[in-house]
N, C-alpha and C positions, 0 to 999 in steps of 0.2 A: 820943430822936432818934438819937443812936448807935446803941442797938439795929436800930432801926429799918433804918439804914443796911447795920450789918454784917449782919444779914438778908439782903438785898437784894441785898449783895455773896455770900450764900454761895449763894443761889442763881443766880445769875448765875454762879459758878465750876459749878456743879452742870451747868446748861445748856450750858456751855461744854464740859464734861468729854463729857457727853451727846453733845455735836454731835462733839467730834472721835473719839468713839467710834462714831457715825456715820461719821465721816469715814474711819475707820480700816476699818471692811467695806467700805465703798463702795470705798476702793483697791484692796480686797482681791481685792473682786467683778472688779474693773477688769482686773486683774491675772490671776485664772484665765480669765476673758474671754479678755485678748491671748493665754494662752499655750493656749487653744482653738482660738484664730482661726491661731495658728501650726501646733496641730497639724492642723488642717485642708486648710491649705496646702501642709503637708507630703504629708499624704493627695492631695489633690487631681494637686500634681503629679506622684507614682507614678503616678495612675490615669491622666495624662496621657500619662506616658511610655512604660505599659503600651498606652493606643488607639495612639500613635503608630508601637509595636514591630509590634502586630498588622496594625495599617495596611499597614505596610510591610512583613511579611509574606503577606498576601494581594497587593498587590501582586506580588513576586516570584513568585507562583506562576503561570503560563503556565497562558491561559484555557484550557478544555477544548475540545478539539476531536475531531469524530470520527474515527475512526481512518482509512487511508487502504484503500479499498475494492481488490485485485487487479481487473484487464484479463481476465477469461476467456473463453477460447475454448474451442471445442471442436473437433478434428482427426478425421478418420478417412477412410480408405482400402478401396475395395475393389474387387477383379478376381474379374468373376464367368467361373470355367473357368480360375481359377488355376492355374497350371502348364501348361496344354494350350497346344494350338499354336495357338487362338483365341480366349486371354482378350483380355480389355477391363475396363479401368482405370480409376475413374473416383478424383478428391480431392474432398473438402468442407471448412470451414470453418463456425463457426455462433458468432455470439458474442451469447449469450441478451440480453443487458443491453441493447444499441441494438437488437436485433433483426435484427443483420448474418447474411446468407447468403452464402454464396457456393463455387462451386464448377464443376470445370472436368475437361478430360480429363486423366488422367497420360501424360505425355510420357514416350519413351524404354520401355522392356520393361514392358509389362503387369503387372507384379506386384503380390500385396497387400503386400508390406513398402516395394515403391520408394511405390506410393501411398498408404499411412499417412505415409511418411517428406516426401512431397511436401505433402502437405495440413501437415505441422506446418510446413515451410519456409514458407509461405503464410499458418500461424497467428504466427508471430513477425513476416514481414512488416507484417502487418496492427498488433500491437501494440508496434511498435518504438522507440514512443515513451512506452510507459509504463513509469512506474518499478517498479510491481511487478505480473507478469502471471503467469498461472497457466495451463497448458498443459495440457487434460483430453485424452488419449486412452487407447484400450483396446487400445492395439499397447506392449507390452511393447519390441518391437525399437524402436522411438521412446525409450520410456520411460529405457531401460537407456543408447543411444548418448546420452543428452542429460544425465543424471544423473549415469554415472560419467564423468566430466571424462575421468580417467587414460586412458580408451581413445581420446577424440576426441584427448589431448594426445601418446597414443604414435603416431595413424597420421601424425600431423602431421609428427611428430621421425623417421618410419619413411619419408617420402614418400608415404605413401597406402596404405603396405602393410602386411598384416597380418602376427603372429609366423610365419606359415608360407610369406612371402613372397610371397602372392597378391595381386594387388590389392584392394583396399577394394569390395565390391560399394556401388552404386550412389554413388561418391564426388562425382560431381558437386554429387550432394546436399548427402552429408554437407558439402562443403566450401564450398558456402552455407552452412550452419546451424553452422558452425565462424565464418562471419566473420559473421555476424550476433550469435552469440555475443560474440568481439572486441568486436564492436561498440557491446552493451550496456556491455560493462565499460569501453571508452574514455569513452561518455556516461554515467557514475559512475552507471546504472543498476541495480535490485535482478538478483540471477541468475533465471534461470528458475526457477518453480516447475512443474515435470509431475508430475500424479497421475493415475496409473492405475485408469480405471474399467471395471468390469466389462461387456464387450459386450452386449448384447441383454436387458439386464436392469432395462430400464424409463427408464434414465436421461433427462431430456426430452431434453437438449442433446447428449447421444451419438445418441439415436434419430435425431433429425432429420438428426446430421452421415448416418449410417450410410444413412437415403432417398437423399439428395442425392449421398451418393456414388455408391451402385446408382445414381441418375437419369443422371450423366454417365456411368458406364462401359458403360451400357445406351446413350447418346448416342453413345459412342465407336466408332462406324463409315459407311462411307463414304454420303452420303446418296441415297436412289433417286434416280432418273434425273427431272429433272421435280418434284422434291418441295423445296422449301424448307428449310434448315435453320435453323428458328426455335427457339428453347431459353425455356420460361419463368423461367429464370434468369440474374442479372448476370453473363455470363458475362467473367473475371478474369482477364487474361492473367499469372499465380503467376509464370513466368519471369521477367518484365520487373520484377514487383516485390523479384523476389528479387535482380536484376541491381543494381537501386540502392542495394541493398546491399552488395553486393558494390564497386561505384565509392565510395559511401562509406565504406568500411573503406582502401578502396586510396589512398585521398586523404588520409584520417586519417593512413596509415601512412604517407607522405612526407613 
């Protein structure tokens, strides 16, 4: 009967030993478990606060936009019997993109330089309100007075007059296209861009200016007796538009 018992009892320790050796991996297991579940957690919120950095780096970045397109026009002047005692002058304007024309007689001496120089007065009117415009003509003498600053800023500081004391040929002009100038830079507008394009050399937006100017300087005379002066183009009175520039520089400047 004791046998029996202490039997009974060692197995029962046996089991007992068993289970808490059980008991002892199972904590164990418990235990790399949590410290899984922690490094995970750990992982987790890096990879959180890495989406949250990118997040908020794409945002920061300013959506893509396209770039801003220039205002171009095209200018050009011409006096056919330039220099003689019965040229005729005509300006044009052409600005491909809206498919604007326009053009008109040169006021004041016949000449091709005053009407190259006329038709750009007429091409800044026209675009006086964009911020970056690009000025195509194939007159050099345009190109040169509108580019180098220093000459339009010496005849200014000179009165109108050039190093040899003569007056400015066709200053009127220049002195629209001096306060329309001003004027872009008071409305914190881009400066002119003028690129000089090669005359008669296929350009579209040069050719068409170069018709339209022959069409008015060919216009530019008195009309028969009995005959109508009808013009199949908008015909644009350049002075008036250049004048409200000129009132609005002069308004600025008070």
């Amino acid at each position: 009967m004791t046998d029996s018992l202490e039997h009974e009892v060692l197995l029962a320790e046996r089991r007992l030993a068993l289970s808490r050796a059980e008991l002892d991996r199972m904590l164990a297991t418990i235990e790399t478990l949590q410290q899984d579940v922690l490094c995970l957690r750990s992982s987790l919120a890096v990879k959180k606060r890495r989406i949250q950095s990118a997040e908020e780096a794409v945002e920061a970045v300013p959506l893509s936009t396209p770039p801003e397109q220039p205002f171009i026009v095209y200018s050009d002047g011409s006096s056919l019997g330039n220099g003689t005692q019965g040229a005729r002058a005509g300006c044009a304007i052409v600005e491909p993109r809206g498919g604007y024309e326009w053009c008109c007689v040169c006021p004041g001496k016949q000449t091709n330089q005053r009407a190259e120089l006329y038709a750009a007065v007429a091409a800044v009117a026209l675009a006086r309100g964009s911020n970056l415009f690009e000025l195509r003509t194939d007159s050099e003498y345009v190109q040169l007075g509108i580019v180098e600053k220093s000459r339009l800023e010496f005849w200014v500081r000179n009165g109108w007059r050039t190093k040899a004391k003569t007056t400015v040929a066709n200053r009127d002009l220049w002195e629209w296209m001096w306060a329309a100038l001003q004027l872009r830079v008071q409305c914190n507008l881009q400066p002119i861009t003028v690129v000089w394009v090669n005359a008669h050399s296929g350009v579209p937006g040069n050719e068409a200016a170069d018709l339209l100017a022959k069409s008015a300087a060919t216009r530019n005379r008195p009309p028969l007796p009995g005959t109508p002066d009808a013009d199949p183009y908008p015909w644009f009175d350049g002075q008036a538009e250049v004048e409200k520039i000129l009132k609005l520089n002069n308004a600025t400047n008070k």
